[in-house]
N, C-alpha and C positions, 0 to 999 in steps of 0.2 A: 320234146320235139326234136331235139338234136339226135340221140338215140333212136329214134324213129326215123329220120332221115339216113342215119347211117345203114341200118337193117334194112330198110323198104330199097335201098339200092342194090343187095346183095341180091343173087340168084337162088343159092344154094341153101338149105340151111347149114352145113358146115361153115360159107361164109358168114352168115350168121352170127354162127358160134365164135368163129375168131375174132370179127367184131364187138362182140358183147365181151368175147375176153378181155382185148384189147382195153374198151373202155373202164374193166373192172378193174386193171390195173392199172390203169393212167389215174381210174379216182382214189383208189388204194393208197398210190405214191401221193396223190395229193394229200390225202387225207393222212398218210406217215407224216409228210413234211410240217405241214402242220401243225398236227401233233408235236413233232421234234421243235419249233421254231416256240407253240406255245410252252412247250415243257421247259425248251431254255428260258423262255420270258418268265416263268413261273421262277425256275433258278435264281434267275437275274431278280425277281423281287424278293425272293426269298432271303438272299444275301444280302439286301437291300434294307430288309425287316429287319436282320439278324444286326446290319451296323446302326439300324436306327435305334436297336436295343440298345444295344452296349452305351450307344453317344447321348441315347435317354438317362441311362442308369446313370453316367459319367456325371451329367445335366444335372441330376436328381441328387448324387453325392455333393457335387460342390455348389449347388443352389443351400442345400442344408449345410455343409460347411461356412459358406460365405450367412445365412443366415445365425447361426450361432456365432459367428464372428461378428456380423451384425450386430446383433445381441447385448456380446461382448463391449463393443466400444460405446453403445447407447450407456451399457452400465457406466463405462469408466467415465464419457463424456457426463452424465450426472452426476457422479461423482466428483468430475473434477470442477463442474457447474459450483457445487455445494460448495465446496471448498475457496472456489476464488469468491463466493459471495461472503463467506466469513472471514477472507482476509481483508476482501473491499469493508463489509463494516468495522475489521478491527483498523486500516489504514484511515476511515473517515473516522473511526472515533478518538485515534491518533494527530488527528489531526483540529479536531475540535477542541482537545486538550492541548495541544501544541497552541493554537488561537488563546485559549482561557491563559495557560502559562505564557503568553506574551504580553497580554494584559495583566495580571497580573504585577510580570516584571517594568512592564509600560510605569504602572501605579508606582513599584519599588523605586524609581530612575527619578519620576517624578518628587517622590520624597527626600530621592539622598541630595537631588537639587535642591530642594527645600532646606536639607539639612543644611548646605553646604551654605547657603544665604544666612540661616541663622547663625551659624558658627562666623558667621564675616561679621555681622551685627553684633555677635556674645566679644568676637575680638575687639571691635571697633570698639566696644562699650568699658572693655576693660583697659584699653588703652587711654581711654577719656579719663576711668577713674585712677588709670596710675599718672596721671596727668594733675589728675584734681589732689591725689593726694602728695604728689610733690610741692604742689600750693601749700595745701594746708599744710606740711613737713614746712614750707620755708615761712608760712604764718606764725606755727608755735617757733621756729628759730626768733621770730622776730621778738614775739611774745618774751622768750626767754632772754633774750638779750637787754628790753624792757625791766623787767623782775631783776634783774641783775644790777642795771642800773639802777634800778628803783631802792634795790636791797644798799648798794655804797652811798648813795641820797640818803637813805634812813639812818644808817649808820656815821654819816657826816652830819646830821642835824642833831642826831646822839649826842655824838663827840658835843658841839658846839651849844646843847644847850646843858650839859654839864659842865661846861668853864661859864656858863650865865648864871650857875646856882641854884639858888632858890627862886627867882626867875624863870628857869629855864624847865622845871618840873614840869610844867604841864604839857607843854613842847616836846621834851626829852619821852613823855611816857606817849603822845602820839606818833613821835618819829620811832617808836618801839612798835607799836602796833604795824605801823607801815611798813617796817621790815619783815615785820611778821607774814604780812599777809603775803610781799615780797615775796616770802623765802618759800611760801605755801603755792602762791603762783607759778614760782619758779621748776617746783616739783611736778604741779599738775601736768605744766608743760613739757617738763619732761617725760613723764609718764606718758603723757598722749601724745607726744613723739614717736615711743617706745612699739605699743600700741600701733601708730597711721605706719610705723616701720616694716612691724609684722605684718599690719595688714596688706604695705603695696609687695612684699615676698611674696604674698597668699596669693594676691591678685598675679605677680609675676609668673611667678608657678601655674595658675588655671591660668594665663596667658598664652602659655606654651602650649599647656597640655590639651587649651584650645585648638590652638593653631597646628597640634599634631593631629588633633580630631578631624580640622576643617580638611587637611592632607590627607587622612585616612578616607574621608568622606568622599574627597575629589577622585578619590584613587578606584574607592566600590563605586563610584556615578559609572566611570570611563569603564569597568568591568561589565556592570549591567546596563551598561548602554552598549559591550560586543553578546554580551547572552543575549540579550533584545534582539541583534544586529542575526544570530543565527539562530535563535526562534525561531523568527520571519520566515528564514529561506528554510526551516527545517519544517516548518505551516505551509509553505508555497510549495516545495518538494512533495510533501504532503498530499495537499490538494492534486499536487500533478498526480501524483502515480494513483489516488484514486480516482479517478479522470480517466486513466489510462486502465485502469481496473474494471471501471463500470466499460469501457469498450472490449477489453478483453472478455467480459462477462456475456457483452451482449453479442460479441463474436461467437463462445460457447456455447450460447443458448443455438444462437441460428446454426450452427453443426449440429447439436443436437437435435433441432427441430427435423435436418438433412437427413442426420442421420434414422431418424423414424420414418423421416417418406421413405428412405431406403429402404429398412426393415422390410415397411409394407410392401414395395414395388418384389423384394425379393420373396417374401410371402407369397404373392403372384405368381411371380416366376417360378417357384416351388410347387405352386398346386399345378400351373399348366406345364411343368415338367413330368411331374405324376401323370395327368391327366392325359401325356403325349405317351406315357411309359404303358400306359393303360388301355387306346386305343394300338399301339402298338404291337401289343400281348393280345388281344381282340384279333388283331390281324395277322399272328402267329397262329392264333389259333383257328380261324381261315384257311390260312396256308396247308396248316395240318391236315384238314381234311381233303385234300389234295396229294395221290398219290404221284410224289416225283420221283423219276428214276434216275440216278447217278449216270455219269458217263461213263464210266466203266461197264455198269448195266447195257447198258443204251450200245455199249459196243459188243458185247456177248449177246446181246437178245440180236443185230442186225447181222453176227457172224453167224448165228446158227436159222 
C-alpha cells in the first residue's frame, strides 16, 4: 500500500523508477542491518556457547574430581567407622575386665582383712598359751620344790628310824620308798619343765613370726586396697572413654551417612553437568549450521 502510494503520486515513469529505486534501497540497508545486528547476535551467542562449553567441561571435570574425592573419604570414613568400633569394643572389653579385676581384688582385700583378724586371734591365742605355760612352768616349780622337800622328809625319817633299829625297819623301808618316788617326781618335773620350756620358745617364736605375718598381711590389706583404689578410676576412665567412643562413633556414622547424600547429590550434579555439556554441544551444532561471517569479512565484503 505504502509503495503504491508512493508510485501513484509520480507523474513520470522515470519518477517512478527513482522511487521504486529509492525504496529498493532503503529495504536493502534495512535488510543489511539486520542481517549485521542478527549476525552480531548470532556472534554474541556463539561466544556465549563456546564459554558455556569450556565452564560445562570445567563443571564436568571437577563434579568427577570432587565425586572420586567423594568417593574417597566415604572409603576412609568406613574405614575409619571400622576401626573406632573395634577400639570401642576392645575399650568396653577393657573395661569389663577392669570391673571383673576389681572384684576380684574387692574379694582379695576382703581376705587379707580376714587374714589379718585371724593372725590377731592366732596371736592373742598364743599369748594366752605362753601365759598358761608360765603357770604351769611355776606349777612344776612348785611340784619340784615339793619332791625336794619330800625327798630331805624321807631321808630324815631314814636317818631316824635307823637309830630306832629294829624298830624302825618298817618305817626306814617306807621312808625309802617315799624318797624314791620323791626323787622320781622330782625328775618328771623337771623333765616337763624342760619340755613346757621348749614349748613356750616354740610358742615365742610362731609368736613373732605371727605377728610379722599379721604386719605382713596389714601391709598387702593397705596395698590392695590402693590397686582396688586405681582399678576403680582405671573402670571409670574406662567406661568414660567408651562413652566417648560410642559418640565419636555415632558422630562417624552421621558423616558417613553425609558423606553419601553427598556422593549422591554430586552424582546428580555430574549427570546434569553432562546433560548441560550435551545440550550445549546440540546447540553448537545449531550454531554450525549457521553461516557467520567474521568481522574482518563483514569489512572486505561492505568495502568492496
Amino acid at each position: 500500500m505504502t509503495v503504491e502510494l508512493h508510485i501513484g503520486g509520480c507523474r513520470s515513469l522515470k519518477e517512478k523508477r527513482q522511487v521504486v529505486q529509492s525504496l529498493i534501497t532503503r529495504l536493502r540497508n534495512d535488510f543489511n542491518l539486520s542481517l549485521s545486528r542478527l549476525r552480531d547476535t548470532m556472534h554474541q551467542i556463539s561466544g556465549n556457547v563456546d564459554q558455556i562449553q569450556n565452564n560445562g567441561r570445567q563443571m564436568a571435570q571437577s563434579a568427577l574430581d570432587l565425586a572420586r574425592r567423594t568417593e574417597q573419604q566415604a572409603a576412609s570414613l568406613e574405614e575409619t567407622a571400622a576401626a573406632v568400633d573395634e577400639i570401642t569394643a576392645a575399650v568396653r572389653s577393657s573395661s569389663e575386665r577392669a570391673e571383673m579385676v576389681n572384684g576380684v581384688v574387692r574379694e582379695a582385700k576382703k581376705n587379707a582383712d580376714e587374714s589379718v583378724v585371724v593372725v590377731g586371734s592366732a596371736i592373742s591365742a598364743m599369748g594366752r598359751i605362753e601365759e598358761a605355760s608360765r603357770q604351769i612352768s611355776n606349777i612344776i616349780g612348785v611340784i619340784d620344790e615339793i619332791a625336794f622337800q619330800t625327798n630331805l622328809l624321807a631321808l630324815n625319817a631314814g636317818v631316824e628310824a635307823a637309830r630306832a633299829g629294829e624298830a624302825g625297819k618298817g618305817f626306814a623301808v617306807v621312808a625309802q620308798e617315799v624318797r624314791e618316788l620323791a626323787q622320781r617326781s622330782a625328775g618328771a618335773a623337771k623333765e616337763i619343765k624342760a619340755l613346757i620350756n621348749r614349748s613356750a620358745e616354740e610358742v615365742a617364736n610362731g609368736s613373732t613370726h605371727v605377728q610379722q605375718t599379721g604386719t605382713v598381711l596389714s601391709r598387702i590389706g593397705g596395698q590392695i586396697a590402693m590397686i582396688s583404689e586405681h582399678i576403680e578410676k582405671i573402670a571409670e576412665t574406662s567406661s568414660e572413654q567408651s562413652g566417648a567412643l560410642q559418640e565419636v562413633n555415632g558422630a562417624v556414622g552421621r558423616m558417613d551417612q553425609m558423606t553419601q547424600q553427598n556422593a549422591a547429590m554430586v552424582e546428580e550434579a555430574t549427570a546434569a553437568t553432562q546433560d548441560l555439556s550435551a545440550q550445549t554441544d546440540a546447540l553448537r551444532d545449531l550454531l554450525q549450521q549457521f553461516r557467520i561471517e567474521s568481522d574482518r569479512q563483514r569489512s572486505v565484503d561492505r568495502a568492496a
